[in-house]
N, C-alpha and C positions, 0 to 999 in steps of 0.2 A: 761460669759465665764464658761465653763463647763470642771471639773477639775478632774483627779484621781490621787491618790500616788500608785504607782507601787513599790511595797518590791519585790527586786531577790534576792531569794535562801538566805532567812534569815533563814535557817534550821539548827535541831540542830548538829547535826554529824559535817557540814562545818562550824559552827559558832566555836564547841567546840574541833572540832577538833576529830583524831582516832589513830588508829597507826600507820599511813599514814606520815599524816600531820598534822602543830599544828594546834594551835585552829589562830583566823584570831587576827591582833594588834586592840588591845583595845576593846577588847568584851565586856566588862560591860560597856563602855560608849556608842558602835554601840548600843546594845541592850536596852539603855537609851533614846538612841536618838530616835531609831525607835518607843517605846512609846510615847514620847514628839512627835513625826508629825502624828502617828497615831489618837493621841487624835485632833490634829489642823484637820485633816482629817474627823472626827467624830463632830467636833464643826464645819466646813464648812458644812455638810451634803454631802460632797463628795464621789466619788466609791473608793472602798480601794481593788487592786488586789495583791494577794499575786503569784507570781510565783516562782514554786518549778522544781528544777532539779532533772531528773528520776534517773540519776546517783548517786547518792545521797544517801548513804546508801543502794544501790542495788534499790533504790524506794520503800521499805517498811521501816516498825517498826516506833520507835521511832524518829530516826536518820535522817527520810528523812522526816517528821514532821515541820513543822515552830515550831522557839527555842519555848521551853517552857517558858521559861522568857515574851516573848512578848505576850501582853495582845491582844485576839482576839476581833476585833468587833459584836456585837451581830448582825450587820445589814449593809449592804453596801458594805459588802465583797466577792469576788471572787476570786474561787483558778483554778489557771493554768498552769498544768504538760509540763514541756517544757522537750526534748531530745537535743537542741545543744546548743553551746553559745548564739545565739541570742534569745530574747525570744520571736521573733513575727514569728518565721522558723515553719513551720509545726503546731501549734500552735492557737487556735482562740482568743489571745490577742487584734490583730488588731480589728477583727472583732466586740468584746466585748466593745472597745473603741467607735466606731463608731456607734453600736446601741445606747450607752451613752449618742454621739454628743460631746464626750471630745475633746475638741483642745487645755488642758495644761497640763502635766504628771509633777508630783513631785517624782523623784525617788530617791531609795536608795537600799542598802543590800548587797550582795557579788558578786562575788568576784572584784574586783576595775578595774583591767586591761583585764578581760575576759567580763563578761557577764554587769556588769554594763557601760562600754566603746560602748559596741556593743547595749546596749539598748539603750545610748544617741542619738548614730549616727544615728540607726538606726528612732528611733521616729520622728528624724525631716526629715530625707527624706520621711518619712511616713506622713509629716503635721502637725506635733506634735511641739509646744512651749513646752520645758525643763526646768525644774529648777532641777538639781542635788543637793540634800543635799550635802555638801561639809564635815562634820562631821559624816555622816550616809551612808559611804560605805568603807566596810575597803579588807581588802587580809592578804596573810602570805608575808614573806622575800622571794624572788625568787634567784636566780644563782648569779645576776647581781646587783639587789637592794634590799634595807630593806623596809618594807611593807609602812612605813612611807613615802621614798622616793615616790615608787610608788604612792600611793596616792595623796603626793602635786604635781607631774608632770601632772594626771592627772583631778587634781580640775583647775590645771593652764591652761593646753589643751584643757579643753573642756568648761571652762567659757568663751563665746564667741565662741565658736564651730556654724558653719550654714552651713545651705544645703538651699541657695538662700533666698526663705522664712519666713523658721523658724529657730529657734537657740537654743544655753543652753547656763544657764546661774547660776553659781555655788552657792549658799547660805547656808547660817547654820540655825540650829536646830532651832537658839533662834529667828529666823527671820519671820515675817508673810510670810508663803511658800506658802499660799492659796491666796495670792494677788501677782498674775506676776506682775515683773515689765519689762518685754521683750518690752515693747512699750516705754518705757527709751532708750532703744538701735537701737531704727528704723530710 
């Protein structure tokens, strides 16, 4: 099985926040956690794709940068400039995957209910086996819910999430993330 960890929009502006918006719930443990599956990603020898939103501090500087906090891979890494919530739209994620021959994606990063929901869905109608770090994707407070809410609604929705085939299935940091266990579920 041929695996990558997919980080969305772990950048620093959206991580830390602007005059905007705050910074996302629990940054120093999202940004703990994404070293802790980065390094598990770098002991498998797996591909590691960072995808960054062009919106995103305008798409330059500092701001639209992966956080500084997170330690970059010297090797195995891919960056990929996406324009809407989904990150395979427009985009040559897909494409990227598939030259790889990846059939399991470990993901994580921002924002919980926009672009990380839309990557789950979307990967396994794409073919794609899911494992969502369940600890390693966070958001802010919206209208309706607290960031927290948000998040356990959607670790709970989308562990066992399928599109016929394939499926997600929600796990933490401290878990072997590079051993699926989706053939548990079959």
């Amino acid at each position: 099985m041929k695996q990558a960890l997919v980080i969305i929009d772990a950048q620093q502006e959206l991580i830390d926040g602007n005059h905007e918006e705050s910074q996302v719930f629990k940054k120093k443990r999202l940004l703990m956690n994404i070293n802790l599956v980065i390094q598990q990603a770098i002991d498998a020898a797996d591909l590691i794709v960072f995808v960054r939103d062009k919106e995103v501090a305008n798409g330059e500087g500092a701001g639209f940068h992966v956080h500084k906090d997170i330690q970059l891979p010297n090797k195995n890494a891919v960056f990929i400039d996406k324009e809407a919530t989904n990150s395979f739209y427009n985009t040559n994620l897909l494409s990227t995957l598939k030259e790889h021959t990846i059939d399991h994606l470990v993901i994580m990063g921002c924002k919980t209910e926009h672009c990380i929901d839309t990557a789950v869905r979307t990967a396994t109608v794409h073919g794609f086996d899911v494992t969502l770090v369940g600890d390693g994707h966070s958001t802010q407070d919206s209208a309706v819910l607290t960031a927290e809410q948000i998040i356990a609604h959607h670790n709970a929705t989308l562990h066992g999430h399928y599109n016929v085939d394939h499926f997600s299935v929600v796990r933490q940091t401290n878990d072997s993330l590079f051993n699926p266990i989706h053939h548990q579920y079959r």
